[in-house]
C-alpha positions as CSV (number, residue, x, y, z in Angstrom):
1,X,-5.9,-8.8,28.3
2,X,-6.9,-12.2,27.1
3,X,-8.8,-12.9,24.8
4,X,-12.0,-13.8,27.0
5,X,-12.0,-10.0,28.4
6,X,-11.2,-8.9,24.9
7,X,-14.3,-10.4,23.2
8,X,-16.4,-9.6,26.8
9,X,-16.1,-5.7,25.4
10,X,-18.5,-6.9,22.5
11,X,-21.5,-6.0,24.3
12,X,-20.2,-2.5,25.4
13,X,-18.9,-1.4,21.9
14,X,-22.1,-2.5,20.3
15,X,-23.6,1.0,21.0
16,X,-20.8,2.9,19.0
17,X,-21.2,1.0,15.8
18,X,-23.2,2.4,13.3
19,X,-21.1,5.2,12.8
20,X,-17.8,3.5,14.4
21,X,-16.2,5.5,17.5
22,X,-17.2,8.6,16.2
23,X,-21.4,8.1,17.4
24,X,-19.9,9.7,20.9
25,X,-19.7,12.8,19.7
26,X,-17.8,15.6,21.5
27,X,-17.6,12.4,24.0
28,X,-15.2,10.2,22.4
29,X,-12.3,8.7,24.1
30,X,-9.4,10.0,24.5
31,X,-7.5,6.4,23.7
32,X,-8.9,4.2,21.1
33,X,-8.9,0.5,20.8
34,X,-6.1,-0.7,17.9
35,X,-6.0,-4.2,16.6
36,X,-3.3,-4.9,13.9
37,X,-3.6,-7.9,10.9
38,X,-0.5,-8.8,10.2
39,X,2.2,-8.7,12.7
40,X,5.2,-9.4,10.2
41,X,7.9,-6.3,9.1
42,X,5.5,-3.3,8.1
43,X,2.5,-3.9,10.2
44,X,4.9,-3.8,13.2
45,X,6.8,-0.7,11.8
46,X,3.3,1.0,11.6
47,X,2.0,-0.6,15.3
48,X,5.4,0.9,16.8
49,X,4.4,4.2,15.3
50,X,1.4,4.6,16.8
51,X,2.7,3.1,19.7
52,X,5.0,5.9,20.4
53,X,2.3,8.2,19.5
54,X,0.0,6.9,22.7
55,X,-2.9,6.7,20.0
56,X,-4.7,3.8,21.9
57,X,-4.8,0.6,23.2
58,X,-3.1,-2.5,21.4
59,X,-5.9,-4.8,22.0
60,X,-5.4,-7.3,19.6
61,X,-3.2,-9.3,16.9
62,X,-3.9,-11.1,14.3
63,X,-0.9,-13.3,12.4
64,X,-1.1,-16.7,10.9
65,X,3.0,-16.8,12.1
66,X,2.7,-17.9,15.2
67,X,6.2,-16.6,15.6
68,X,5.3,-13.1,14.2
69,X,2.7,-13.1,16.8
70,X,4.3,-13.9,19.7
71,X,6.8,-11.3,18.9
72,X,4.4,-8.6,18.0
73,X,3.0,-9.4,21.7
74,X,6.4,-9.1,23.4
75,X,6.9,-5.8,21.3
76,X,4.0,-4.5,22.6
77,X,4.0,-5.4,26.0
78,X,7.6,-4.3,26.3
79,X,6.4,-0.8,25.5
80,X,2.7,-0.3,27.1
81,X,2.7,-3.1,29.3
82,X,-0.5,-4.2,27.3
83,X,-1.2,-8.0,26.7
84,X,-3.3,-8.0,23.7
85,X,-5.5,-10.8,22.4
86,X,-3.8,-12.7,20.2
87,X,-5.7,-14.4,16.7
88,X,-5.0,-16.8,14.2
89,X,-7.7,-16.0,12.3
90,X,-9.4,-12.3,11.5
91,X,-12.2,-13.0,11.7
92,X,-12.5,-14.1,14.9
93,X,-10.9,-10.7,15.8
94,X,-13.3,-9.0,14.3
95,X,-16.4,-10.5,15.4
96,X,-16.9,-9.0,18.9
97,X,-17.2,-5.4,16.8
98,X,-15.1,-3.8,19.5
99,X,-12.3,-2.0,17.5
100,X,-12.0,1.4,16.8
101,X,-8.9,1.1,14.3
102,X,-7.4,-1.9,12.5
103,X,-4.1,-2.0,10.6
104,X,-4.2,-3.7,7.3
105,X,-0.5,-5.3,7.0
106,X,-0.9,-8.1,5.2
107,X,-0.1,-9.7,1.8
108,X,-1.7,-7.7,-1.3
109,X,-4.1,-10.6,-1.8
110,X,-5.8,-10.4,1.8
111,X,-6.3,-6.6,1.6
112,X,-10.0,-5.8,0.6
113,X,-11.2,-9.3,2.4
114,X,-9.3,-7.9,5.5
115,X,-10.4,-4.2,5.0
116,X,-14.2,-4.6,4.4
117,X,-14.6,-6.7,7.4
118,X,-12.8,-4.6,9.4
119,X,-14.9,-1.4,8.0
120,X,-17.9,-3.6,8.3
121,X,-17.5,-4.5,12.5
122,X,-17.1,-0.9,12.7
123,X,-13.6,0.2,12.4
124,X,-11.3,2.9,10.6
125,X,-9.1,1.2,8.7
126,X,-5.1,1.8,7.6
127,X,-4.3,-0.2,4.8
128,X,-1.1,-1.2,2.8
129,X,-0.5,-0.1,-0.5
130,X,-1.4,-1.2,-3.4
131,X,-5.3,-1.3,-1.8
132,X,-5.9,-4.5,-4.0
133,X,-4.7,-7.1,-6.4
134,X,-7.1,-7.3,-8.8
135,X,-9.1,-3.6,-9.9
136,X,-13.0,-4.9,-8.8
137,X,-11.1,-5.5,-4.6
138,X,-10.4,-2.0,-4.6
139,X,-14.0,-1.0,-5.9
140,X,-15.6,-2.7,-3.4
141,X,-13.4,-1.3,-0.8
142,X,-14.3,2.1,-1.9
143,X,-17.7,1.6,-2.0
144,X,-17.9,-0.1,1.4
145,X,-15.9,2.9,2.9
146,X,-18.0,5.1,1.3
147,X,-21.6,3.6,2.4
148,X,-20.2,3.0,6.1
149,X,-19.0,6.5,6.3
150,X,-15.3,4.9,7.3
151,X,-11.9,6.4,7.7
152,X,-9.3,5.0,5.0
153,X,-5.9,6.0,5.0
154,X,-3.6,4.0,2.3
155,X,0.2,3.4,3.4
156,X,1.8,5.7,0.4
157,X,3.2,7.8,2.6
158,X,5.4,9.3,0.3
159,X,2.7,12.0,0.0
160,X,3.9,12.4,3.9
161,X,7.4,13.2,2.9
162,X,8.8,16.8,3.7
163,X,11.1,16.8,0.5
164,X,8.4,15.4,-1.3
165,X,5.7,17.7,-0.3
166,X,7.9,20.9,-0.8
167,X,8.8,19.5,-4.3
168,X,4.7,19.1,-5.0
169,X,4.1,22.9,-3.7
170,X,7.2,23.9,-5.8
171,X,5.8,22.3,-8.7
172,X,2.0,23.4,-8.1
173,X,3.9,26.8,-7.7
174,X,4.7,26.7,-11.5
175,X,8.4,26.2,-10.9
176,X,8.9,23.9,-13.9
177,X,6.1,25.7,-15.8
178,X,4.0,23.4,-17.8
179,X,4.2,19.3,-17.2
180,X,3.8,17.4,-20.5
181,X,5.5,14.0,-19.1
182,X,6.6,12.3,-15.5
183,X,8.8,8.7,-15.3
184,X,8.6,6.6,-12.3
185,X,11.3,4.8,-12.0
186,X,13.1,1.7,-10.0
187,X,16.6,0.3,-10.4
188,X,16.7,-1.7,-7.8
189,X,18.5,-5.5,-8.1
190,X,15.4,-6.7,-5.8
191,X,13.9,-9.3,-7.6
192,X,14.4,-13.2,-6.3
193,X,16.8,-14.1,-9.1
194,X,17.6,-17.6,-7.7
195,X,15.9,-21.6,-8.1
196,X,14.5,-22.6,-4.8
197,X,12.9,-26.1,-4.7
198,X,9.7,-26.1,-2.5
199,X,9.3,-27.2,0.8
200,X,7.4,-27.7,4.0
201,X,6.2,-24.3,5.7
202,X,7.7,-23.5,8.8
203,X,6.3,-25.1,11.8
204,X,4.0,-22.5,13.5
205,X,3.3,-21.3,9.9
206,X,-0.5,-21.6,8.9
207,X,0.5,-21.8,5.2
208,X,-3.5,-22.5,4.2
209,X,-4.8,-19.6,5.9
210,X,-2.3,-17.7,4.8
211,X,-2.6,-18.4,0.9
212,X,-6.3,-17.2,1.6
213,X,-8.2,-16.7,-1.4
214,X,-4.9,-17.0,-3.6
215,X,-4.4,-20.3,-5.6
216,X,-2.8,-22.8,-3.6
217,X,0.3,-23.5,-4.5
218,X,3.6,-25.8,-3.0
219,X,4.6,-23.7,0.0
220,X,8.6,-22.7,-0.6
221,X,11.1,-20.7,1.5
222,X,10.7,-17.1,-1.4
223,X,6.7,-17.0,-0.1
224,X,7.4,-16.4,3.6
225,X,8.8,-14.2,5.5
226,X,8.7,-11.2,3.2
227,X,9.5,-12.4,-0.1
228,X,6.0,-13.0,-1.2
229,X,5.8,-10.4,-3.9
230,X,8.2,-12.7,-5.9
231,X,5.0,-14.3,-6.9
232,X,2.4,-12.6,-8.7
233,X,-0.2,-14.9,-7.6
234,X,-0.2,-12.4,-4.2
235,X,0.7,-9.3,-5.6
236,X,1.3,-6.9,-8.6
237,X,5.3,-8.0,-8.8
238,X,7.7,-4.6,-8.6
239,X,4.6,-2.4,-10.3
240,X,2.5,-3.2,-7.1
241,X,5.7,-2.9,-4.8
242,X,7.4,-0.1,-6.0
243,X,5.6,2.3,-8.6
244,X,2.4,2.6,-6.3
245,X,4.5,4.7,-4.6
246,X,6.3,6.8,-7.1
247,X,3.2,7.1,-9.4
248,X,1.1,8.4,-6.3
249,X,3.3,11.1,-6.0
250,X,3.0,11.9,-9.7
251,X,-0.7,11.9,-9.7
252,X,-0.7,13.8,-6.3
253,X,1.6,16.7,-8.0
254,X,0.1,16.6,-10.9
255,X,-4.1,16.2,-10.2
256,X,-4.6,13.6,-13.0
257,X,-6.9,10.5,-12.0
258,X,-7.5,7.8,-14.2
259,X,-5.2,6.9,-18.0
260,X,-7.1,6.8,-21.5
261,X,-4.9,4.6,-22.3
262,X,-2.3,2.0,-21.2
263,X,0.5,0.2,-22.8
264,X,3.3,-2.3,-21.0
265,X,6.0,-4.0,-22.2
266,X,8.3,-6.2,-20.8
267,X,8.6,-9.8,-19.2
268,X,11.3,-12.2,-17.7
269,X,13.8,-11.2,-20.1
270,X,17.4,-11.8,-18.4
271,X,16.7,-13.8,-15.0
272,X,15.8,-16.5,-16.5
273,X,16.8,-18.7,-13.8
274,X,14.5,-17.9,-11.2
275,X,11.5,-19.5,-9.0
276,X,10.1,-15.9,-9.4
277,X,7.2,-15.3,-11.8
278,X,7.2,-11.9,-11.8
279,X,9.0,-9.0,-14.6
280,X,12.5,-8.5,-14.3
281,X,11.9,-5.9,-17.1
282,X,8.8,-3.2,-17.6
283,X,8.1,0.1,-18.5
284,X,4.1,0.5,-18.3
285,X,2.8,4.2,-20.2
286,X,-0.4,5.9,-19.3
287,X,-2.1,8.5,-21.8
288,X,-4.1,11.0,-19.4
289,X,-4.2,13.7,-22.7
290,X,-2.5,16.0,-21.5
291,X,0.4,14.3,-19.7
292,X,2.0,10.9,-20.3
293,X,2.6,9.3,-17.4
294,X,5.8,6.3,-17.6
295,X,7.1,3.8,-15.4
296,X,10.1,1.8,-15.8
297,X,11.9,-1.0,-14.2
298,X,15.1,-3.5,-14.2
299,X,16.1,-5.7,-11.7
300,X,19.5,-5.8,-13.5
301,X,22.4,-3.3,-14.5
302,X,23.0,0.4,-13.1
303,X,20.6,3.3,-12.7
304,X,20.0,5.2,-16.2
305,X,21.4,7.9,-13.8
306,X,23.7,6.6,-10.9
307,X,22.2,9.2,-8.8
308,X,18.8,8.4,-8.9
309,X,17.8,4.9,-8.3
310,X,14.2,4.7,-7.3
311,X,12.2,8.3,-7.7
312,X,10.3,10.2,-10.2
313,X,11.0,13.1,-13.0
314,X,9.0,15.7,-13.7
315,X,9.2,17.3,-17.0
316,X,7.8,20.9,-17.9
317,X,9.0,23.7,-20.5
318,X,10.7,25.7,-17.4
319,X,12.6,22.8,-15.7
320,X,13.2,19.7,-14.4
321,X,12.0,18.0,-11.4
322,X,13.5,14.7,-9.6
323,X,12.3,13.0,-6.4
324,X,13.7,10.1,-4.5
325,X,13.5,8.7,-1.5
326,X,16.1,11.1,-0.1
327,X,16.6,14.3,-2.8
328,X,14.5,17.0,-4.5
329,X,16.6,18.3,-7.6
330,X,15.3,21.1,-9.8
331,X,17.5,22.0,-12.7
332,X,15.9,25.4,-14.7
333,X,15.7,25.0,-18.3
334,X,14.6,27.5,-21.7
335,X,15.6,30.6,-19.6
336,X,13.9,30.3,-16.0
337,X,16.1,32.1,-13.6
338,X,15.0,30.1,-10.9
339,X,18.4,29.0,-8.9
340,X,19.0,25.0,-9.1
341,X,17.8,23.2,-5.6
342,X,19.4,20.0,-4.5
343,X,17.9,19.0,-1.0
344,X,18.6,15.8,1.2
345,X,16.3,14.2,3.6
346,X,16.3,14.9,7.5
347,X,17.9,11.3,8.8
348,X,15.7,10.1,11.5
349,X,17.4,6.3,13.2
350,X,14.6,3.8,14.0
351,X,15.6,2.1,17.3
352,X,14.3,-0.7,16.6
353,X,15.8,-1.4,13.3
354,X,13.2,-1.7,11.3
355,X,12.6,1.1,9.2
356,X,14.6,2.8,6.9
357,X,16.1,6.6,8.5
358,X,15.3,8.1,5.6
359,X,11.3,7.0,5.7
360,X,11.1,7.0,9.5
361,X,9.8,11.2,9.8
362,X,6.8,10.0,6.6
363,X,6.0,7.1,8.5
364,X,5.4,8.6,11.3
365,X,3.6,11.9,9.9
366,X,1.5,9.6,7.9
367,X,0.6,7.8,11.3
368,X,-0.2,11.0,12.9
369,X,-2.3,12.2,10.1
370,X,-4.0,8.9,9.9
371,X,-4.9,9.3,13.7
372,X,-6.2,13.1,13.6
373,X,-8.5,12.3,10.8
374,X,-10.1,9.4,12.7
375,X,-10.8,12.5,15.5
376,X,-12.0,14.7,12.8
377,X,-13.5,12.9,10.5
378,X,-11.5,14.6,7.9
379,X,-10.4,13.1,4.8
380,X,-6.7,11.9,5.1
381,X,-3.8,13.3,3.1
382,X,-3.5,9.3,1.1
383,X,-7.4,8.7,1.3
384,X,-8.9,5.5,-0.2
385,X,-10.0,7.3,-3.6
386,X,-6.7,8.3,-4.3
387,X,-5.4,5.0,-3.3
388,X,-7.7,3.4,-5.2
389,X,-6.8,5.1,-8.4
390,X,-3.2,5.0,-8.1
391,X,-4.0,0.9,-7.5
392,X,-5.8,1.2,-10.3
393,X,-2.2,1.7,-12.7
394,X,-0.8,-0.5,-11.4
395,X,-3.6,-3.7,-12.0
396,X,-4.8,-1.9,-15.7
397,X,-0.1,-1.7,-15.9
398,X,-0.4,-5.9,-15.0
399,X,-3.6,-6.4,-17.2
400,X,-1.7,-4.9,-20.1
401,X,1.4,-6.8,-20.0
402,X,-0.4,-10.1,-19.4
403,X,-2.7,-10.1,-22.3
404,X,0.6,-7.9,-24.5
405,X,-1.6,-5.4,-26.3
406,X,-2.6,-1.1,-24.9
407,X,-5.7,-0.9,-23.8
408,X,-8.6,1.5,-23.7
409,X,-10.1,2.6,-20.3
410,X,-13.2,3.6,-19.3
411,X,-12.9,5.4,-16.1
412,X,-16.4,6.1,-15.8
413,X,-17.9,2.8,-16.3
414,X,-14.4,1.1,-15.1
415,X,-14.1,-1.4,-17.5
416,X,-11.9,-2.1,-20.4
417,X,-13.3,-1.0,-23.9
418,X,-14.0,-3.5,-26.8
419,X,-11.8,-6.2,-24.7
420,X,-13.8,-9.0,-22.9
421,X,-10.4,-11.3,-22.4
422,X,-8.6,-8.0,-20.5
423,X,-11.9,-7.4,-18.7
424,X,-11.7,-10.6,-17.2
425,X,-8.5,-9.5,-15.6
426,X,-10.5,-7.0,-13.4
427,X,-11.2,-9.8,-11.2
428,X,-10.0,-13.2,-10.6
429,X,-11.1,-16.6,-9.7
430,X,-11.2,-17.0,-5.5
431,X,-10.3,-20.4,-4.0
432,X,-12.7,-22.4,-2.7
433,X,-14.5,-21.1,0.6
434,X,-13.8,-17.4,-0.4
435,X,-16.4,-15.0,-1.8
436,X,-14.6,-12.3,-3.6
437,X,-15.9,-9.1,-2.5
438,X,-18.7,-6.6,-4.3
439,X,-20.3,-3.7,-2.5
């Protein structure tokens, strides 16, 4: 398809969109029409998905990489024999309003301008997690889901993992009795922990349009390809990366929405000698009354235990819960009888090399699920609410270690009590020729 017949099916689709796809009826197609933003790592792990899937036609990409997007349209003709239109820019994508699903795969800083115009030219949307980088994104995201009747499934698709899910229903079941406290926690040695002098972007790189709304900054080689979250100017640093996902699942096991309170601590405390702006050390606490929530990270030095390296505990007064990308452990405590589990994920080898085994069966369930719900117009299992509030940690987690003092939350009025400088930090300043988003 080129891009002439692509934006020719304007006119046709125009019918369909004040509900999306879904004003058919018991007459909707059987294939619908996918277009992808952001054609780098994930987005292409999530477009092979529902490639293999046969959810739809690939009609279009959207990359500013010019490589990235002539390789996303190799991929995908290799596979369907599909030529998709290929985009620089988004918008542009968008504007014929002839989509029924757009993937989200972009930097954290282009997810609720990428999001709400895709919900708005009348499509379901699959987003990456965390939904936002600053808290106010993610409210307008919400609310445009919510007045446009849209489908919104978030990427934590942890909450699409076997082993986690039968740890959740084992939990739920009372197996560790009351829960008083969960730890997220990541060990990795994955921050950028080395001086790189800036440079020019890559040729075929639209560095501009890619910075977005984002200050504008000298282009160097830790931005692009993948390395982006070295900077917090685009995301939330290793809070945003890696305990959205872990402190989803805690929130999902446990039912508890939004903190009373939040505390973090932390900084650039040993890598001192790093282009990297982000926290090589944290541990962020949320007070929900009944439970304390923690999260803790080092990008330096061993596990606390060797076993576990990125997971979470639960704690009750009958046992002990772990969860990791690849085990559920239960140990019984104060007399429970329950035996001891130790389980290991099913090991499931991406061909293309792409994604890890140990993922591949929750990304693809969380595809599938996403999918069905567009059908049904069901809520999906990671809906935008509860990607929202697990978002919402993670910015209220950065808020509090930028301005180094807890703070008090509102949930109901979502704003910070008695603080008008952490406040701020809801939102931030766009660049020039951006209009950051409200609903």
């Amino acid at each position: 398809m080129d891009r002439r017949d692509f934006l020719s099916t304007a006119a046709i689709a125009s019918a369909s969109l004040a509900g999306g796809w879904q004003a058919f009826g018991q007459d909707k197609p059987k294939k619908l029409r996918i277009g992808l933003i952001g054609c780098g790592w994930y987005g292409m792990v999530n477009l092979r998905h529902l490639m293999d899937l046969e959810a739809g036609e690939i009609v279009a990409l959207c990359d500013v990489d010019k490589k990235h997007l002539d390789d996303a349209f190799k991929q995908v003709k290799d596979k369907t024999k599909a030529e998709p239109a290929k985009f620089e820019d988004y918008r542009e994508m968008l504007k014929p309003k002839n989509l029924d699903v757009v993937l989200v795969s972009t930097p954290d800083h282009w997810h609720a301008l990428c999001a709400i115009a895709a919900m708005e030219a009348g499509a379901d949307v699959m987003v990456e997690k965390p939904i936002c980088h600053t808290y106010l994104e993610g409210q307008a995201m919400l609310r445009t889901a919510r007045k446009l009747k849209r489908i919104v499934q978030v990427d934590t698709q942890r909450r699409s993992t076997p082993h986690i899910a039968k740890a959740r229903e084992f939990i739920k079941g009372g197996g560790i009795g009351t829960i008083g406290q969960m730890k997220g926690f990541c060990y990795y040695n994955m921050r950028a922990n080395q001086i790189v002098p800036d440079s020019d972007p890559p040729e075929g790189f639209n560095f501009d349009l890619w910075t977005g709304p984002a200050p504008l900054r000298k282009f160097n080689k830790l931005i692009h390809p993948r390395s982006w979250r070295a900077f917090e100017e685009y995301g939330n640093g290793i809070l945003g990366d890696m305990a959205i996902h872990m402190m989803d699942v805690g929130r999902w096991v446990t039912g508890v929405r939004s903190p009373k309170t939040i505390h973090s601590a932390g900084g650039i405390l040993v890598q001192k000698k790093s282009t990297a702006n982000i926290t090589d050390t944290q541990t962020v606490t949320w007070d929900f009354g009944d439970l304390t929530a923690i999260w803790e990270h080092r990008t330096y030095g061993r596990a606390e235990q060797t076993k576990y390296d990125w997971g979470i505990t639960f704690y009750g007064d009958k046992g002990v819960v772990t969860v990791t990308l690849d085990t559920f452990d239960f140990e019984p405590w104060a007399g429970n009888k329950t035996k001891p589990i130790s389980e290991k994920v099913k090991i499931i080898e991406d061909p293309a090399k792409q994604e890890d085994p140990k993922v591949r069966e929750a990304g693809r369930a969380h595809m599938q699920n996403f999918i069905e719900c567009v059908h049904s117009r069901k809520a999906p299992i990671a809906e935008l609410e509860e990607g929202h509030l697990s978002s919402a940690m993670c910015c209220l987690g950065t808020i509090s270690q930028k301005v180094g003092r807890s703070l008090k939350w509102d949930a109901e009025k979502e704003l910070i009590v008695g603080d008008e400088e952490a406040n701020k930090l809801l939102k931030r300043e766009y660049r020039k020729g951006y209009i950051y988003p409200s609903a």
